[in-house]
Jmol script that loads the backbone (N, CA, C; Angstrom):
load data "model"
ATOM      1  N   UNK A   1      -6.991  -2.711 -17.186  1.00  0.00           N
ATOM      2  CA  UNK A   1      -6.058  -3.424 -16.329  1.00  0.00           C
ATOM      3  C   UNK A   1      -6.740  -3.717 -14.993  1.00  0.00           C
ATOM      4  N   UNK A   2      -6.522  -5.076 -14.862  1.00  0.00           N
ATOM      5  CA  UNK A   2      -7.305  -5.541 -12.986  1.00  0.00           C
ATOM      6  C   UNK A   2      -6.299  -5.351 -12.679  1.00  0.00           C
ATOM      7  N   UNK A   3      -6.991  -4.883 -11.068  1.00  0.00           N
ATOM      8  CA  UNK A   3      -6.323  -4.603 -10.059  1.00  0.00           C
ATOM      9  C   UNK A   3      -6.811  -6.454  -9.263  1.00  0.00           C
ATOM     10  N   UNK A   4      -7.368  -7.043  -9.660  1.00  0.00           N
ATOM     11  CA  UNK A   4      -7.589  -7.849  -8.927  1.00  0.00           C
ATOM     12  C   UNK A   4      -6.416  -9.146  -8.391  1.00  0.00           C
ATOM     13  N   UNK A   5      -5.813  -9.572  -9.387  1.00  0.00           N
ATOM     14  CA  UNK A   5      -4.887 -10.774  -8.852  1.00  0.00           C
ATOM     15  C   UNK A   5      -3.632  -9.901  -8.055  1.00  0.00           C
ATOM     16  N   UNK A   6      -3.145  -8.821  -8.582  1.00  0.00           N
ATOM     17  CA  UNK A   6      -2.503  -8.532  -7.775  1.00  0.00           C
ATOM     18  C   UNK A   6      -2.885  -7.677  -6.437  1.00  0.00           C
ATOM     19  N   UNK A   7      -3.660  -7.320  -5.882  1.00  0.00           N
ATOM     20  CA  UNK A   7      -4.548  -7.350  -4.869  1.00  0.00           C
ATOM     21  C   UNK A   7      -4.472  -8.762  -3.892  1.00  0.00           C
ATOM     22  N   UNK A   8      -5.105  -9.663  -4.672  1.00  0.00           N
ATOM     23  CA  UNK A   8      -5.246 -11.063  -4.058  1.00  0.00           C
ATOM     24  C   UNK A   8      -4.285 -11.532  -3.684  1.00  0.00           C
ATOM     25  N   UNK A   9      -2.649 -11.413  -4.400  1.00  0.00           N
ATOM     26  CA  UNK A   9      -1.175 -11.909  -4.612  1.00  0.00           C
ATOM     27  C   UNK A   9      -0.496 -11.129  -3.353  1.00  0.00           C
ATOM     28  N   UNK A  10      -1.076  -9.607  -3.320  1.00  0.00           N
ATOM     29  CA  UNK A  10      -0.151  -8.717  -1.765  1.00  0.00           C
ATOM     30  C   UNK A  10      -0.664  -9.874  -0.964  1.00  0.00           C
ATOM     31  N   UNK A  11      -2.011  -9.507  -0.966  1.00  0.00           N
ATOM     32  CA  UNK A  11      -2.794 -10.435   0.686  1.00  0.00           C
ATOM     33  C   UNK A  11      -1.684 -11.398   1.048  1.00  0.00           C
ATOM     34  N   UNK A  12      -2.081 -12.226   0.055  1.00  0.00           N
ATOM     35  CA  UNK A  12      -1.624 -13.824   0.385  1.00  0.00           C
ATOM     36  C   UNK A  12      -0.143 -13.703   0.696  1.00  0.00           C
ATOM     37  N   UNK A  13       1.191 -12.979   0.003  1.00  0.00           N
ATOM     38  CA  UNK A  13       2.132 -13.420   0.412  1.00  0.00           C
ATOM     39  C   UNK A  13       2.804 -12.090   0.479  1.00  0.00           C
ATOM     40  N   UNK A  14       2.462 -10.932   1.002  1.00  0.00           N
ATOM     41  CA  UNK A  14       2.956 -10.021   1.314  1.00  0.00           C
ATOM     42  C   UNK A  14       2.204  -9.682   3.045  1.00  0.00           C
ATOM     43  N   UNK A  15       2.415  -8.224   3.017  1.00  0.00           N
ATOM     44  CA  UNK A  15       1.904  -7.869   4.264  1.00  0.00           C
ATOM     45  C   UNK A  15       0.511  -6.423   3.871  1.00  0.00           C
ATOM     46  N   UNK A  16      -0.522  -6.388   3.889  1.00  0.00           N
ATOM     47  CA  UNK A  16      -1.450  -5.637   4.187  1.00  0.00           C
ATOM     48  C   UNK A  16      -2.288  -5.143   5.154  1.00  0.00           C
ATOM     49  N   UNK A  17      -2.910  -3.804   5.164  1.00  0.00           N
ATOM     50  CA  UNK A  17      -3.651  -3.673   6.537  1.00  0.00           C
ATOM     51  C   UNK A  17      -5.503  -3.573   5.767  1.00  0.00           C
ATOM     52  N   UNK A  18      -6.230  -4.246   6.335  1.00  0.00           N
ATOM     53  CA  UNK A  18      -7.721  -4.236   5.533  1.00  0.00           C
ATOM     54  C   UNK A  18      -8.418  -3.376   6.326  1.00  0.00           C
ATOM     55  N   UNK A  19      -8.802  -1.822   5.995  1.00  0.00           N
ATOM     56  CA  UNK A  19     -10.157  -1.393   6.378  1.00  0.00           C
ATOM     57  C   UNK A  19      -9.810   0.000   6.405  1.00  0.00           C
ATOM     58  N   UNK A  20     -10.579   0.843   6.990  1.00  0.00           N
ATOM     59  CA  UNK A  20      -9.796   2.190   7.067  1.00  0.00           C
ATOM     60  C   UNK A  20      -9.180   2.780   7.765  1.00  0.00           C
ATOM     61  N   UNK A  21      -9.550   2.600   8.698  1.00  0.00           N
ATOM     62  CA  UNK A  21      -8.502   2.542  10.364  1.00  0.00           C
ATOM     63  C   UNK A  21      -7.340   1.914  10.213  1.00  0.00           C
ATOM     64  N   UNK A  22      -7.062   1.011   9.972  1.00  0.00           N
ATOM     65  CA  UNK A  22      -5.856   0.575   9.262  1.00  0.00           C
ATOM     66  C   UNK A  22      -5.062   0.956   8.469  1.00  0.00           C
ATOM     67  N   UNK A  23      -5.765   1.225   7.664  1.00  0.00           N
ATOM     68  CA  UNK A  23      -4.572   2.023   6.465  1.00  0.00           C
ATOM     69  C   UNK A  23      -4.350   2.778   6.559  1.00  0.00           C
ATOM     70  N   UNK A  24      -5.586   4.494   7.278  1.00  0.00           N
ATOM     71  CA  UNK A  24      -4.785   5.327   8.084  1.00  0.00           C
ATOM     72  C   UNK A  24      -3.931   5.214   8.822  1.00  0.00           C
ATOM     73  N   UNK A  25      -4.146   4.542   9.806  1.00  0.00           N
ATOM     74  CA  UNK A  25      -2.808   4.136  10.992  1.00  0.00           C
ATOM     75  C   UNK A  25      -1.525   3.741  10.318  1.00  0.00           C
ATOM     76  N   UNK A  26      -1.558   2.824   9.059  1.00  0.00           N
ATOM     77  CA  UNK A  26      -0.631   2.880   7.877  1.00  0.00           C
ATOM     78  C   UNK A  26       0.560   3.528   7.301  1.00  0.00           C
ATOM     79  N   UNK A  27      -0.411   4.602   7.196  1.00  0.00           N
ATOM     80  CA  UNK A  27      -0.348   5.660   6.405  1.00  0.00           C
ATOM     81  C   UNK A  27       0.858   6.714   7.034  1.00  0.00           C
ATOM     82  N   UNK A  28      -0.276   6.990   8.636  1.00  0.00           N
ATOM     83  CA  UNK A  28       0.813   7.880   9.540  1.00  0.00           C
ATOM     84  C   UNK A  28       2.024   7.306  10.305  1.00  0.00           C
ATOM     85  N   UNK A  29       1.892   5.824  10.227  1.00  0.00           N
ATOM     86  CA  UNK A  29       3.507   5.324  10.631  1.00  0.00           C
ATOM     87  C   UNK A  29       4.466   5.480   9.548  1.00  0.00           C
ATOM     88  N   UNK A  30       4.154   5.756   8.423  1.00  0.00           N
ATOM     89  CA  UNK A  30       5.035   5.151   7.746  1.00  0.00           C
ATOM     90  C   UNK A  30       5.367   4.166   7.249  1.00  0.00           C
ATOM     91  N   UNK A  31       4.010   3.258   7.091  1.00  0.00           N
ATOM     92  CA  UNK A  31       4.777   1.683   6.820  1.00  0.00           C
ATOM     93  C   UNK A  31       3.601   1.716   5.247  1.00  0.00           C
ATOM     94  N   UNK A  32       2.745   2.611   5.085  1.00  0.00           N
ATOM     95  CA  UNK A  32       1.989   2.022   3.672  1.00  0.00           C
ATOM     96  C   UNK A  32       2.940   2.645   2.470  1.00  0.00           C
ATOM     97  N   UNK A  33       3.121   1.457   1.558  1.00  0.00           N
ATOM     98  CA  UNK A  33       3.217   2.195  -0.006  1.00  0.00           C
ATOM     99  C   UNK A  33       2.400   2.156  -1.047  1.00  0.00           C
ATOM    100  N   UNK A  34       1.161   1.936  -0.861  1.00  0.00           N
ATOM    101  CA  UNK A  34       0.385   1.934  -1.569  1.00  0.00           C
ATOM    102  C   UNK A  34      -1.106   1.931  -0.873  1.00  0.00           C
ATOM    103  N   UNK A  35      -2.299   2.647  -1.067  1.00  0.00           N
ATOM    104  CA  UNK A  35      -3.306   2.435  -0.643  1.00  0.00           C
ATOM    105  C   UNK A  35      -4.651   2.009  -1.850  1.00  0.00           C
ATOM    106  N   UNK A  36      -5.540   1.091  -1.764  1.00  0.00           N
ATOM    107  CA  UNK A  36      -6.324   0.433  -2.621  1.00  0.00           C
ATOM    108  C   UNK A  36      -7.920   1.095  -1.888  1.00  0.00           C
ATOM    109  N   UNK A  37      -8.465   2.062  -2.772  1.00  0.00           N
ATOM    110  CA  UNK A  37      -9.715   2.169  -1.971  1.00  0.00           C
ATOM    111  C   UNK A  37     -11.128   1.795  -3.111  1.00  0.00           C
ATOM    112  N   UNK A  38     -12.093   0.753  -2.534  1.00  0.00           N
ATOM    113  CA  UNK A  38     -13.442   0.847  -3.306  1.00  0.00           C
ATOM    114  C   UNK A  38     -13.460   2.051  -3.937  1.00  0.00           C
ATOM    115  N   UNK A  39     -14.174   1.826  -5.042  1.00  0.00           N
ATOM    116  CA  UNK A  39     -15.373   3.050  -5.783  1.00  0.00           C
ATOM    117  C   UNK A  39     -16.010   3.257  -4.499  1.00  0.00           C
ATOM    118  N   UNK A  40     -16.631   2.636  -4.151  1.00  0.00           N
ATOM    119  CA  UNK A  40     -17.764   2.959  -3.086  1.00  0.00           C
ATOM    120  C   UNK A  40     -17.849   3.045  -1.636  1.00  0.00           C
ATOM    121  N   UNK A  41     -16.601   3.721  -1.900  1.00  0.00           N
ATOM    122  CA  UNK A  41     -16.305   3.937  -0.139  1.00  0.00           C
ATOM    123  C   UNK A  41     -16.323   5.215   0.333  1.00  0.00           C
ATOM    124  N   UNK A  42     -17.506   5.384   1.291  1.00  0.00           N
ATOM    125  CA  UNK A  42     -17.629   6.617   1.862  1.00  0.00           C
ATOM    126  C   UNK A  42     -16.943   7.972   1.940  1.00  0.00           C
ATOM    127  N   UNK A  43     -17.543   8.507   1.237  1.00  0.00           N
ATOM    128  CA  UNK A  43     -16.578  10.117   0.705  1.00  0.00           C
ATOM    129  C   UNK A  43     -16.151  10.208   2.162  1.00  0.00           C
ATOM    130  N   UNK A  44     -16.237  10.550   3.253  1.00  0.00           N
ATOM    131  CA  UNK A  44     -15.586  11.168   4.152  1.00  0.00           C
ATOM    132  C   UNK A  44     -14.399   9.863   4.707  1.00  0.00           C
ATOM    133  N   UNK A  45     -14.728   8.714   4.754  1.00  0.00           N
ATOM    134  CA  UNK A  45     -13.581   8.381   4.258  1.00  0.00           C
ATOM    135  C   UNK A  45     -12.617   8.159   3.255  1.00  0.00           C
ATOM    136  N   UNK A  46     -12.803   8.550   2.244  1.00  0.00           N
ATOM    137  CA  UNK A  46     -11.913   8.240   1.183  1.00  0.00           C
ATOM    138  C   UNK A  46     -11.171   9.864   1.032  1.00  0.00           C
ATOM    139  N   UNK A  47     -11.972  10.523   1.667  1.00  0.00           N
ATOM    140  CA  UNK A  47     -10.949  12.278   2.201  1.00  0.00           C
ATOM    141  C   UNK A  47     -10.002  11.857   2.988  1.00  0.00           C
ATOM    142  N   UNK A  48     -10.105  11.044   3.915  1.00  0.00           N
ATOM    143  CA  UNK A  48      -9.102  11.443   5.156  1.00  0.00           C
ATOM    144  C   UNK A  48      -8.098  10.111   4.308  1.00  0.00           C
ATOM    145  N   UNK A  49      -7.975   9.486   3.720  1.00  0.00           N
ATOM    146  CA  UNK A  49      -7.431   8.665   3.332  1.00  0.00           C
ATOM    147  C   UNK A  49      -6.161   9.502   2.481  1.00  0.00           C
ATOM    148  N   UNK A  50      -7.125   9.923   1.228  1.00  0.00           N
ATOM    149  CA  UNK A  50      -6.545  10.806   0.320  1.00  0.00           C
ATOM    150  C   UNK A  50      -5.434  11.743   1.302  1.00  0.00           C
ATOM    151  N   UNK A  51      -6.212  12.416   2.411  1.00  0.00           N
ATOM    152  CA  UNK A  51      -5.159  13.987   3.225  1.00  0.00           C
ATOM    153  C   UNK A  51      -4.275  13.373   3.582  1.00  0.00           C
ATOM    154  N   UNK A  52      -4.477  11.721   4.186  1.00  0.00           N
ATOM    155  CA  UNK A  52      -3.041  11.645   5.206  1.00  0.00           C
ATOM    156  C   UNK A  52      -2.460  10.876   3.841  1.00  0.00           C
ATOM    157  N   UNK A  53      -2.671  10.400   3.183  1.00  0.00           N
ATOM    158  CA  UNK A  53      -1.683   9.713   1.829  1.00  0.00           C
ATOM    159  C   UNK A  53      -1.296  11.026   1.291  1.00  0.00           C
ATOM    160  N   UNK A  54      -1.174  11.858   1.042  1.00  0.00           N
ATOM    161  CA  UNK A  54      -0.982  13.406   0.327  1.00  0.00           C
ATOM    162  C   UNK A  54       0.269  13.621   1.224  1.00  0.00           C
ATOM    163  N   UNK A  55      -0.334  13.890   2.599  1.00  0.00           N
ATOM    164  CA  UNK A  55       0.977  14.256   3.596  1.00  0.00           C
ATOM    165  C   UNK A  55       2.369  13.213   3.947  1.00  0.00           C
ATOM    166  N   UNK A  56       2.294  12.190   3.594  1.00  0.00           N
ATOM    167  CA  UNK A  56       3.071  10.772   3.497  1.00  0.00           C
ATOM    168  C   UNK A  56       3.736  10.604   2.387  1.00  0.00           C
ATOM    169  N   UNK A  57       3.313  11.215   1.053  1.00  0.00           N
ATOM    170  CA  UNK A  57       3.089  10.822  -0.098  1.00  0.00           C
ATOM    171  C   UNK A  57       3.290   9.335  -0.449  1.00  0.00           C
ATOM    172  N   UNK A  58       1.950   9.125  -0.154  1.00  0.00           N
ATOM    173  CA  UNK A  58       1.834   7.580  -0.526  1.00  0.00           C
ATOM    174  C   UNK A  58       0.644   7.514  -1.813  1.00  0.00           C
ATOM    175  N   UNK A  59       0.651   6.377  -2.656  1.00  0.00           N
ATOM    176  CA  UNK A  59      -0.149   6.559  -3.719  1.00  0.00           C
ATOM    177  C   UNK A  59      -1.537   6.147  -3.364  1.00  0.00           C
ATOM    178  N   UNK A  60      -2.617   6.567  -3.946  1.00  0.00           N
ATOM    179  CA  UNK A  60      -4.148   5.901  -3.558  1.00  0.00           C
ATOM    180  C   UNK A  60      -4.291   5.606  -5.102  1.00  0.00           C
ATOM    181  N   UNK A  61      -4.866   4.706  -4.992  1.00  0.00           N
ATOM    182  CA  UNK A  61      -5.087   4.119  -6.486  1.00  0.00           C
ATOM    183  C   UNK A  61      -6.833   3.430  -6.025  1.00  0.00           C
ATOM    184  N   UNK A  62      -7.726   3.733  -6.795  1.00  0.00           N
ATOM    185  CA  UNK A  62      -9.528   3.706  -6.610  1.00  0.00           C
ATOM    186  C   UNK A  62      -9.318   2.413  -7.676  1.00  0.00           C
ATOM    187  N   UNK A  63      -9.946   1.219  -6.815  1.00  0.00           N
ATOM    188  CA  UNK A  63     -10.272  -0.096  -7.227  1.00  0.00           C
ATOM    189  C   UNK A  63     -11.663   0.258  -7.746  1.00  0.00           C
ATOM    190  N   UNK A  64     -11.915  -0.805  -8.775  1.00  0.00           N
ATOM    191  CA  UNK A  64     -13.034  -0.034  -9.977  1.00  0.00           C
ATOM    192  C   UNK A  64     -14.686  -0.778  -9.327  1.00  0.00           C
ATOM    193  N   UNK A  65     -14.431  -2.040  -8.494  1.00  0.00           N
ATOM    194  CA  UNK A  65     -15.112  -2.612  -7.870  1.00  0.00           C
ATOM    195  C   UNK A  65     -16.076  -1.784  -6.947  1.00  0.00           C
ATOM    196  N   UNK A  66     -16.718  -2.737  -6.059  1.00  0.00           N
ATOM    197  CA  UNK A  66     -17.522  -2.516  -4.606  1.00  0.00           C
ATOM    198  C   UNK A  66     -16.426  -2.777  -3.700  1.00  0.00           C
ATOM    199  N   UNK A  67     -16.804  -2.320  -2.822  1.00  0.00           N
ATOM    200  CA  UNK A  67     -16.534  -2.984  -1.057  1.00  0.00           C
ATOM    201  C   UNK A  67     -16.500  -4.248  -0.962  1.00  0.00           C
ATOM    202  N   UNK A  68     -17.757  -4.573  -1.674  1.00  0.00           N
ATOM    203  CA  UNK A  68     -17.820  -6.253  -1.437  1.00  0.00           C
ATOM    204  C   UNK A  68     -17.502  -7.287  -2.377  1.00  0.00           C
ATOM    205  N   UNK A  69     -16.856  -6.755  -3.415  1.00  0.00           N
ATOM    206  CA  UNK A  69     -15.923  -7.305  -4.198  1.00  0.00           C
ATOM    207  C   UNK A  69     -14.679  -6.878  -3.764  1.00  0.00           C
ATOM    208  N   UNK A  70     -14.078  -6.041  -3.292  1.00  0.00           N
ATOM    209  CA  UNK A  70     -12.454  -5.940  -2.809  1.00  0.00           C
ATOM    210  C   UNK A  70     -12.440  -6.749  -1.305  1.00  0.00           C
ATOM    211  N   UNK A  71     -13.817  -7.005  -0.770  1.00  0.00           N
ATOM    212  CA  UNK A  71     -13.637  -7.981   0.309  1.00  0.00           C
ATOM    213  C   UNK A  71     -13.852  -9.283   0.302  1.00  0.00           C
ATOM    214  N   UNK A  72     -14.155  -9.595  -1.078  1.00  0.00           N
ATOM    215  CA  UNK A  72     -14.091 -10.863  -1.928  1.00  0.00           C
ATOM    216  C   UNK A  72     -12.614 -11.155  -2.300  1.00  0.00           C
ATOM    217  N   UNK A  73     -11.918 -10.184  -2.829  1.00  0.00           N
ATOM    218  CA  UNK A  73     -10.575 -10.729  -3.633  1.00  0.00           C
ATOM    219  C   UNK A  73      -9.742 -10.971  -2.520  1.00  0.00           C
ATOM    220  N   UNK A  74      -9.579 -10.462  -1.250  1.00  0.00           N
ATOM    221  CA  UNK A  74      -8.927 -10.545  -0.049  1.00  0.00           C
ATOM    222  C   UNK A  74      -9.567 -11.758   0.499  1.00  0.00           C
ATOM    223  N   UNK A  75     -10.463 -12.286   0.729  1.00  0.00           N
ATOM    224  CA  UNK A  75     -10.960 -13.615   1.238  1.00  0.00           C
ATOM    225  C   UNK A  75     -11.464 -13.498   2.385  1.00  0.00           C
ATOM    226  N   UNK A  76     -12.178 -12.146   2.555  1.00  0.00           N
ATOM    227  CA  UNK A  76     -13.134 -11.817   3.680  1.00  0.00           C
ATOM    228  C   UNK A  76     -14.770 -11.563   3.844  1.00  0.00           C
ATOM    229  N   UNK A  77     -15.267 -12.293   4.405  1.00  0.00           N
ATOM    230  CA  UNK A  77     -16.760 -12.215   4.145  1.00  0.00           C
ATOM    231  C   UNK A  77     -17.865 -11.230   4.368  1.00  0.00           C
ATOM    232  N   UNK A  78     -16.929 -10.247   4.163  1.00  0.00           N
ATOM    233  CA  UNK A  78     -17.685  -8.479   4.730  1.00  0.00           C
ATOM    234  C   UNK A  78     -16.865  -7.459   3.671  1.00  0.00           C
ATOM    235  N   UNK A  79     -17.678  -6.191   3.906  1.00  0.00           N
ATOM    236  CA  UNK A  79     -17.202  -5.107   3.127  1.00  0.00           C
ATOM    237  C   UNK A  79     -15.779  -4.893   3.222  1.00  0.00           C
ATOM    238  N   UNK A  80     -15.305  -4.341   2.470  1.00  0.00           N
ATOM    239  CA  UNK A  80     -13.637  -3.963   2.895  1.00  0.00           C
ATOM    240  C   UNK A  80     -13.539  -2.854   1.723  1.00  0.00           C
ATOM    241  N   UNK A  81     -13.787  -1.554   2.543  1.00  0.00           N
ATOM    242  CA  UNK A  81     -13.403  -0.264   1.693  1.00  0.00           C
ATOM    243  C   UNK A  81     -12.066   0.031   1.473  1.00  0.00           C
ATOM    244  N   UNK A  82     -10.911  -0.083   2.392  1.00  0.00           N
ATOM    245  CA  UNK A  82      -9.801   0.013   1.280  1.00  0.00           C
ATOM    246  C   UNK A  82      -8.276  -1.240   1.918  1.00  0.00           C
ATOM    247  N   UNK A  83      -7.819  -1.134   1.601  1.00  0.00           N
ATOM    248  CA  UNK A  83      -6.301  -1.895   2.362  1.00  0.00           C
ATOM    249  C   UNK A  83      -5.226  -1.133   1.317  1.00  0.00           C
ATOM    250  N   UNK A  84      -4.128  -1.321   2.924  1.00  0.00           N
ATOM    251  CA  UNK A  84      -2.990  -0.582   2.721  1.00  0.00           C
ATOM    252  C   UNK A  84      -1.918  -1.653   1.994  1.00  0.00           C
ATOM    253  N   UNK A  85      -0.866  -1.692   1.608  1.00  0.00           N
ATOM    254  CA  UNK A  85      -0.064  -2.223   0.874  1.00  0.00           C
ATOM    255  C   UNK A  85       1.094  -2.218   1.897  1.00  0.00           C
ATOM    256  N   UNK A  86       1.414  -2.761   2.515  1.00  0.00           N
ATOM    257  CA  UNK A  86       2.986  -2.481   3.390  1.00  0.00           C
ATOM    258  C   UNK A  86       4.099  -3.313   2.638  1.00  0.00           C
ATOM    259  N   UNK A  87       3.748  -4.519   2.096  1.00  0.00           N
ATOM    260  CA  UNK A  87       4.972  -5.026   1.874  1.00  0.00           C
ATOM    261  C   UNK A  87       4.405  -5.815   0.459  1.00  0.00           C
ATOM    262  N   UNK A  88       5.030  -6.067  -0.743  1.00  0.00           N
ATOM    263  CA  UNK A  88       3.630  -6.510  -1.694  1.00  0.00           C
ATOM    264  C   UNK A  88       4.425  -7.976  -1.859  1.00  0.00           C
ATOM    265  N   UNK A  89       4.761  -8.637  -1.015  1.00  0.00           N
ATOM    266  CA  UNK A  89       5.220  -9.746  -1.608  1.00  0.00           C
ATOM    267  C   UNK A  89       5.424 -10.088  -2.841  1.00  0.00           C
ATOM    268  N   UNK A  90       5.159 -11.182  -3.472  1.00  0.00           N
ATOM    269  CA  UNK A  90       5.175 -11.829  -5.079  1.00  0.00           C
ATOM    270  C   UNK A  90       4.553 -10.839  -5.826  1.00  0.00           C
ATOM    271  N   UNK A  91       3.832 -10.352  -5.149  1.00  0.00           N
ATOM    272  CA  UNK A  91       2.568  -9.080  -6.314  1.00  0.00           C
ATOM    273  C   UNK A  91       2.944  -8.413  -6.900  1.00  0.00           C
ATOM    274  N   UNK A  92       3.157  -7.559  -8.627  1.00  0.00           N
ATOM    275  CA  UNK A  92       4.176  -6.618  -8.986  1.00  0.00           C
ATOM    276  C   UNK A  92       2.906  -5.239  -8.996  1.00  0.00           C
ATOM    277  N   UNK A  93       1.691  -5.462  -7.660  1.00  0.00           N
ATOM    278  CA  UNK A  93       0.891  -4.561  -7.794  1.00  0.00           C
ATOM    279  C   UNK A  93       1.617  -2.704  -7.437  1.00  0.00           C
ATOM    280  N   UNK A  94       2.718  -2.594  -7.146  1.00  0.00           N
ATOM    281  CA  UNK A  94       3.507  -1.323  -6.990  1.00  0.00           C
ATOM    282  C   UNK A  94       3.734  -0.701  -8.464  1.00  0.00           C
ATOM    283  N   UNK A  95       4.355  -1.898  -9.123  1.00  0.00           N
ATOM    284  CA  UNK A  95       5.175  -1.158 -10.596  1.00  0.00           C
ATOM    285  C   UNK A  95       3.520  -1.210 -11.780  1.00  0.00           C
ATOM    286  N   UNK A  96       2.186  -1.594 -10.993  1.00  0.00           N
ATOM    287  CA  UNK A  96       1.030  -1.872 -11.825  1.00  0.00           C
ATOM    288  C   UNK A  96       0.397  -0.157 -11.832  1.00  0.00           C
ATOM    289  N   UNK A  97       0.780   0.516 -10.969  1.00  0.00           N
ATOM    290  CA  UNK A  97       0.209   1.929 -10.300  1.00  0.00           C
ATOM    291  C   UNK A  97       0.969   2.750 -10.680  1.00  0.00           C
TER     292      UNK A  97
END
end "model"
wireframe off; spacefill off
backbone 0.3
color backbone group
């Protein structure tokens, strides 16, 4: 199962936060329901991701990709280790997890 169109489908007509600072910050407001992180995103970040999604209980779901393919499906021309999910618009990427 891709994670990819619905990935691409939050972006575009929902609300997301792209990077890791973001989705932490996410995370501890209260506004992520879902977090999307690379395979290949830096163990010490993909810890603090995991601790504060644990304490929130929000879901992390590991995109099977790179960085630079999840910053491809978002339509950004740089790495992008994970994005948060706040609102998934059209995307049924929530009931996909």
């Amino acid at each position: 199962m891709s994670l990819n169109q619905p990935i691409a489908s939050a972006v575009a007509t929902g609300k997301c936060k792209i990077g890791v600072k973001s989705s932490i910050s996410s995370i501890k407001k209260g506004e992520a329901k879902l977090v999307v992180v690379a395979a290949n995103c830096p163990k010490d970040e993909y810890e603090d991701i995991t601790r504060y999604a644990q304490l929130a209980q929000v879901k992390v779901q590991e995109f099977e990709g790179t960085s630079w393919d999840l910053g491809e499906i978002v339509g950004k021309p740089f790495m992008v280790s994970a994005i948060a999910i706040i609102q998934p618009g059209d995307s049924k990427i929530l009931k996909m997890v």
